[in-house]
Backbone as CSV, one residue per row, in Angstrom:
resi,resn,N_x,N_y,N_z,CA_x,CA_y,CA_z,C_x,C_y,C_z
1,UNK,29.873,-9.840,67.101,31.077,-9.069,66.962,32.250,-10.038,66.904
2,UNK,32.969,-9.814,66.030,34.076,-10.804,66.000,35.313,-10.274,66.700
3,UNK,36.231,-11.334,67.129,37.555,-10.809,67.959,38.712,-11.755,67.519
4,UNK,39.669,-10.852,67.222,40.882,-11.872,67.110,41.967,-11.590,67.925
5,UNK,42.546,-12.768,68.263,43.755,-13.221,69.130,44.243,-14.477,68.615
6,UNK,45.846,-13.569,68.026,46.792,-14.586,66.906,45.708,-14.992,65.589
7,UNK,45.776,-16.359,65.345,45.258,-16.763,64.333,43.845,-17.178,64.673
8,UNK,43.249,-17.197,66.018,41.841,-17.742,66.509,40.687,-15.903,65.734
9,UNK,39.919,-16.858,65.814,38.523,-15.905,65.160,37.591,-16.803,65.771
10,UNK,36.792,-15.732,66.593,35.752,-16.184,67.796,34.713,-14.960,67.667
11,UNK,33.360,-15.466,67.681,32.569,-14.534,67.598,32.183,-14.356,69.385
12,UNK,32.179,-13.387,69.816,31.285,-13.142,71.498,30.348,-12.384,71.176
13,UNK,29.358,-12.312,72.277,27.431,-12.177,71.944,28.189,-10.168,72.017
14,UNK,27.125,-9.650,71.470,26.695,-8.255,71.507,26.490,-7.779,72.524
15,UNK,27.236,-7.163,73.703,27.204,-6.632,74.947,26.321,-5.407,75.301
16,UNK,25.513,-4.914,73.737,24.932,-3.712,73.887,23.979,-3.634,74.578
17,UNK,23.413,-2.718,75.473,22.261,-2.343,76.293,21.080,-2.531,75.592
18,UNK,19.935,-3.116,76.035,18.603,-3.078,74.964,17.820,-2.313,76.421
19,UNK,16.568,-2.319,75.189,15.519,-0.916,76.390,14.006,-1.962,75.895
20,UNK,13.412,-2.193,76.680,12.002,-2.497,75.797,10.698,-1.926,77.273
21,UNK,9.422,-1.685,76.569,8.906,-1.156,77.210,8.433,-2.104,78.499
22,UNK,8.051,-3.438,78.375,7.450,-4.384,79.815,8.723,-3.538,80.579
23,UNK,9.855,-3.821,80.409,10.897,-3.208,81.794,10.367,-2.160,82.368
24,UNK,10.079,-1.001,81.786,9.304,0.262,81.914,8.005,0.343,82.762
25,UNK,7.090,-0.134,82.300,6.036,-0.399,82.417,6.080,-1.471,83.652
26,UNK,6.957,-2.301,84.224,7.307,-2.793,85.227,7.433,-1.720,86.369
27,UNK,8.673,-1.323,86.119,8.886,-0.146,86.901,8.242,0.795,87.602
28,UNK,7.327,1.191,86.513,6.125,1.769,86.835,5.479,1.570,87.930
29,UNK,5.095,0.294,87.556,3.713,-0.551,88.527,4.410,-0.776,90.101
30,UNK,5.664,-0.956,89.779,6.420,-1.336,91.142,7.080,0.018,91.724
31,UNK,6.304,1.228,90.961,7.002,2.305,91.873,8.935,2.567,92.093
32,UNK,9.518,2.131,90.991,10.526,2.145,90.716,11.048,2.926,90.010
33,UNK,10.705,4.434,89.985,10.621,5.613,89.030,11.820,6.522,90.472
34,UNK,12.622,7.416,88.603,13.239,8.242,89.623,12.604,9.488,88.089
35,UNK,12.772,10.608,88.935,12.109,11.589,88.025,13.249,12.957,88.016
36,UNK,13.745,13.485,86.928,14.939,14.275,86.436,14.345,15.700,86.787
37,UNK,15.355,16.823,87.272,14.235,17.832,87.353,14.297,18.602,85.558
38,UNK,14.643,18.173,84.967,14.136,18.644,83.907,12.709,17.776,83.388
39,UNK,12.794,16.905,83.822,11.333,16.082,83.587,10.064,16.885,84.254
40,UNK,10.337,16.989,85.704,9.884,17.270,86.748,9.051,19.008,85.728
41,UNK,10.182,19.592,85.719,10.079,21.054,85.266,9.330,21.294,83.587
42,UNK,9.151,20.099,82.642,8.642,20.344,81.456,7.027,19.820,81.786
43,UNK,7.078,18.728,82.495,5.513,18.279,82.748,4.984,19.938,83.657
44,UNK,5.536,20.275,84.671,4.512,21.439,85.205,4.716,22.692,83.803
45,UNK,5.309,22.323,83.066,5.040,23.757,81.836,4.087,23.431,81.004
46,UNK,3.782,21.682,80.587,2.964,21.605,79.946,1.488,21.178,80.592
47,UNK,1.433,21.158,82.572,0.706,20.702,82.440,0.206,19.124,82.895
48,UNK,1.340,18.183,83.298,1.282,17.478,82.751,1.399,16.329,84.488
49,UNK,0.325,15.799,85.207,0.307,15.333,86.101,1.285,13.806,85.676
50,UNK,1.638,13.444,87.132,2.710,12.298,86.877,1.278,10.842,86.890
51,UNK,0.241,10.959,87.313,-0.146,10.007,86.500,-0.844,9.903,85.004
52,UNK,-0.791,10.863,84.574,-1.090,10.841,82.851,0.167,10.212,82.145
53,UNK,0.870,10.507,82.535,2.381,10.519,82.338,2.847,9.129,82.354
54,UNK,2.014,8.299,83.211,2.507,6.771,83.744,1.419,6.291,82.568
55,UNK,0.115,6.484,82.980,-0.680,6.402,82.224,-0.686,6.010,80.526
56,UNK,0.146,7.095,79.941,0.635,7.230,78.563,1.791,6.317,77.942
57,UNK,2.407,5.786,79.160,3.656,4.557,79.350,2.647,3.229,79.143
58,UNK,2.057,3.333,79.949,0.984,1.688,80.101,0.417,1.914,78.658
59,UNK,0.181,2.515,77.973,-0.957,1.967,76.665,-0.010,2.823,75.910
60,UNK,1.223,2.988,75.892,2.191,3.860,74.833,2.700,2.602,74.043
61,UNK,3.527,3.378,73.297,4.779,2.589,72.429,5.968,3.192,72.041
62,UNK,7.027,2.495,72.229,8.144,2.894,71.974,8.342,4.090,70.557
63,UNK,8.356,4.760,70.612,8.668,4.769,68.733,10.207,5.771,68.289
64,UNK,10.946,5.360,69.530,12.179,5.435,69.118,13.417,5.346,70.216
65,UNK,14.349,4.793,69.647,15.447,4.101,71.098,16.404,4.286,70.752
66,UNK,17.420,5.220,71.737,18.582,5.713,71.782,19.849,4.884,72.887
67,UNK,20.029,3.663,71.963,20.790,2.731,73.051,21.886,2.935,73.216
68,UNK,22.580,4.398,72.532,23.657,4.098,73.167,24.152,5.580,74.099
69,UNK,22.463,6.045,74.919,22.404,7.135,75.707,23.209,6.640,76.618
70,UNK,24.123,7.646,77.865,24.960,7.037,79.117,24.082,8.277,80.304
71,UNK,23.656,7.514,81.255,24.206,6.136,81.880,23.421,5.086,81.054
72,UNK,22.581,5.008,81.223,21.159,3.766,80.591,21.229,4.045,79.117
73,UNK,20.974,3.091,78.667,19.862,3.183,77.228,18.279,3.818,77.609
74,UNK,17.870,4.878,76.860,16.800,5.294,76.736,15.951,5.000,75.827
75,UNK,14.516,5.501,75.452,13.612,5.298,74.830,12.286,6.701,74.795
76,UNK,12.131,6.926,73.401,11.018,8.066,73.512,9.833,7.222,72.758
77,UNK,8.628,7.250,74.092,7.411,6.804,74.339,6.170,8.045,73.806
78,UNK,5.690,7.326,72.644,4.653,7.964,72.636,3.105,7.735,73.199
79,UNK,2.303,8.096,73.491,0.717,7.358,74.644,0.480,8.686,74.385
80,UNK,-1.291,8.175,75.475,-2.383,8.879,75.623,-2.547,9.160,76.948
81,UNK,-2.728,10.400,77.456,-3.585,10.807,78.428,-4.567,10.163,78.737
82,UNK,-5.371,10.101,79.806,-6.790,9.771,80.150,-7.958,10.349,79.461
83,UNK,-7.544,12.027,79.034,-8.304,13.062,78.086,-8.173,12.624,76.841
84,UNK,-7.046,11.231,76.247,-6.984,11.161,74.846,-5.670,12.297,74.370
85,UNK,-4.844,13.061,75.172,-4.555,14.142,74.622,-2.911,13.165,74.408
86,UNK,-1.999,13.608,73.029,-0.685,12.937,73.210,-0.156,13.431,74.109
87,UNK,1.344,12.264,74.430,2.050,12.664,75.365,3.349,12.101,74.942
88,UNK,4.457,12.572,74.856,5.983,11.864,74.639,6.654,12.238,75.873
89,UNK,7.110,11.024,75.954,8.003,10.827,77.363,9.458,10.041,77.185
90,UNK,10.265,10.314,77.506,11.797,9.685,77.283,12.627,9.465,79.026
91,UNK,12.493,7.928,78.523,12.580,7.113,79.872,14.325,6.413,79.269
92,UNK,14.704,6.521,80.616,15.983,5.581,80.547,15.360,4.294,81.509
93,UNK,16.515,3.623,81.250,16.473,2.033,81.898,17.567,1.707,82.574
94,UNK,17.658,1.114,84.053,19.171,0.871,84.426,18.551,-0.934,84.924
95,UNK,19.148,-1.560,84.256,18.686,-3.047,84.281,18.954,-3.961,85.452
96,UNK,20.489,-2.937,86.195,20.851,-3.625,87.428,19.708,-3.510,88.347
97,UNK,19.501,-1.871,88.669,18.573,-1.504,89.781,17.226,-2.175,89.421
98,UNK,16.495,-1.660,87.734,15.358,-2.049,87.605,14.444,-0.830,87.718
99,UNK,15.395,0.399,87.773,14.634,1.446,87.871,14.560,2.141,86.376
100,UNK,13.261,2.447,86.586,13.364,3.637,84.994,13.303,5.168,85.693
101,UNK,13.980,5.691,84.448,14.390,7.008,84.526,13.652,8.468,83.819
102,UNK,12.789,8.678,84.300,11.960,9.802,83.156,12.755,10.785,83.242
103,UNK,13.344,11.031,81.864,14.626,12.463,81.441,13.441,13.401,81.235
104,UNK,12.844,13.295,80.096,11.768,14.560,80.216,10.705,14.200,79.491
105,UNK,9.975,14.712,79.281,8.368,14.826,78.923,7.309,15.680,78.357
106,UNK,6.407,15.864,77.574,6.286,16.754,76.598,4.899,16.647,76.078
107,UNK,4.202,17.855,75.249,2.925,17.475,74.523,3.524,17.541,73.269
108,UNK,3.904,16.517,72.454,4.411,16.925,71.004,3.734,17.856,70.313
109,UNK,4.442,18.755,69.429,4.248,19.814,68.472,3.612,19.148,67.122
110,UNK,2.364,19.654,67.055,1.919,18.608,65.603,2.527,18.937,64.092
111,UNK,3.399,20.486,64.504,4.068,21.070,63.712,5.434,20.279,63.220
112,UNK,5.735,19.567,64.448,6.853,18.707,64.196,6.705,17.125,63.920
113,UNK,5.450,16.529,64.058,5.956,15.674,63.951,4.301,15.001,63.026
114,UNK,4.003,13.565,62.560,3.232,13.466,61.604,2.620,12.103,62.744
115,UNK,1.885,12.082,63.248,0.652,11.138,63.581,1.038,10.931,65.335
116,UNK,1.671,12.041,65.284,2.771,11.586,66.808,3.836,11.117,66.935
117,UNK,3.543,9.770,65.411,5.064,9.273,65.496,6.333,9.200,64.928
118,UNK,6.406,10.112,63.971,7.548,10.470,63.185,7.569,11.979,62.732
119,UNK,8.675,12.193,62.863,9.725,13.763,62.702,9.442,14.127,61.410
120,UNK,8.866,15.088,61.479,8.405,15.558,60.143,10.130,16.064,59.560
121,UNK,10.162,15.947,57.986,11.329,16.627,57.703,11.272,18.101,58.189
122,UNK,12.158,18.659,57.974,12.012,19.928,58.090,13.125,20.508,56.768
């Protein structure tokens, strides 16, 4: 990003929030989870025990990141159950604490979306 003051032109680094999954998947392992009650409230509609849920984080992948969610930068995780069954989960990140944040959680609609990992047009 460039900045000017008077006639000086100075580039300073990109201050933006990044999200990647080891942070996550850290978190995890270290029990550093806070859980939203809308998270809380879509996993018991679908079903959906909090270790499938962790589970689907450890052997997931990102497949889409919303960095400029507030408070954290977030991320929607797609994985597998233990049954094999999908699972999308959308985790924030707060980099000070080190905690991740599960906003909510879901069995994707195959109606909506094409291999799990992309939004079908509509």
């Amino acid at each position: 990003m460039l900045y000017c003051r008077g006639k000086e032109l100075w580039c300073m680094p990109d201050k933006t929030p990044t999200i990647n999954l080891g942070d996550i998947v850290d978190a995890i392992r270290a029990n550093r989870i806070r859980i939203t009650n809308h998270a809380d409230e879509e996993a018991q509609l679908d079903g959906l025990a909090l270790a499938d849920i962790s589970l689907s984080v450890l052997r997931g992948e990102i497949i889409e990141k919303y960095a400029d969610d507030k408070p954290y930068p977030s991320c929607l995780i797609f994985g597998h159950s233990a049954n094999n069954e999908p699972i999308h989960s959308v985790w924030a990140y707060n980099a000070e604490t080190r905690f991740a944040v599960l906003v909510t959680v879901y069995r994707p609609d195959p109606e909506r979306w094409i291999d799990w990992r992309s939004r079908r047009k509509r």
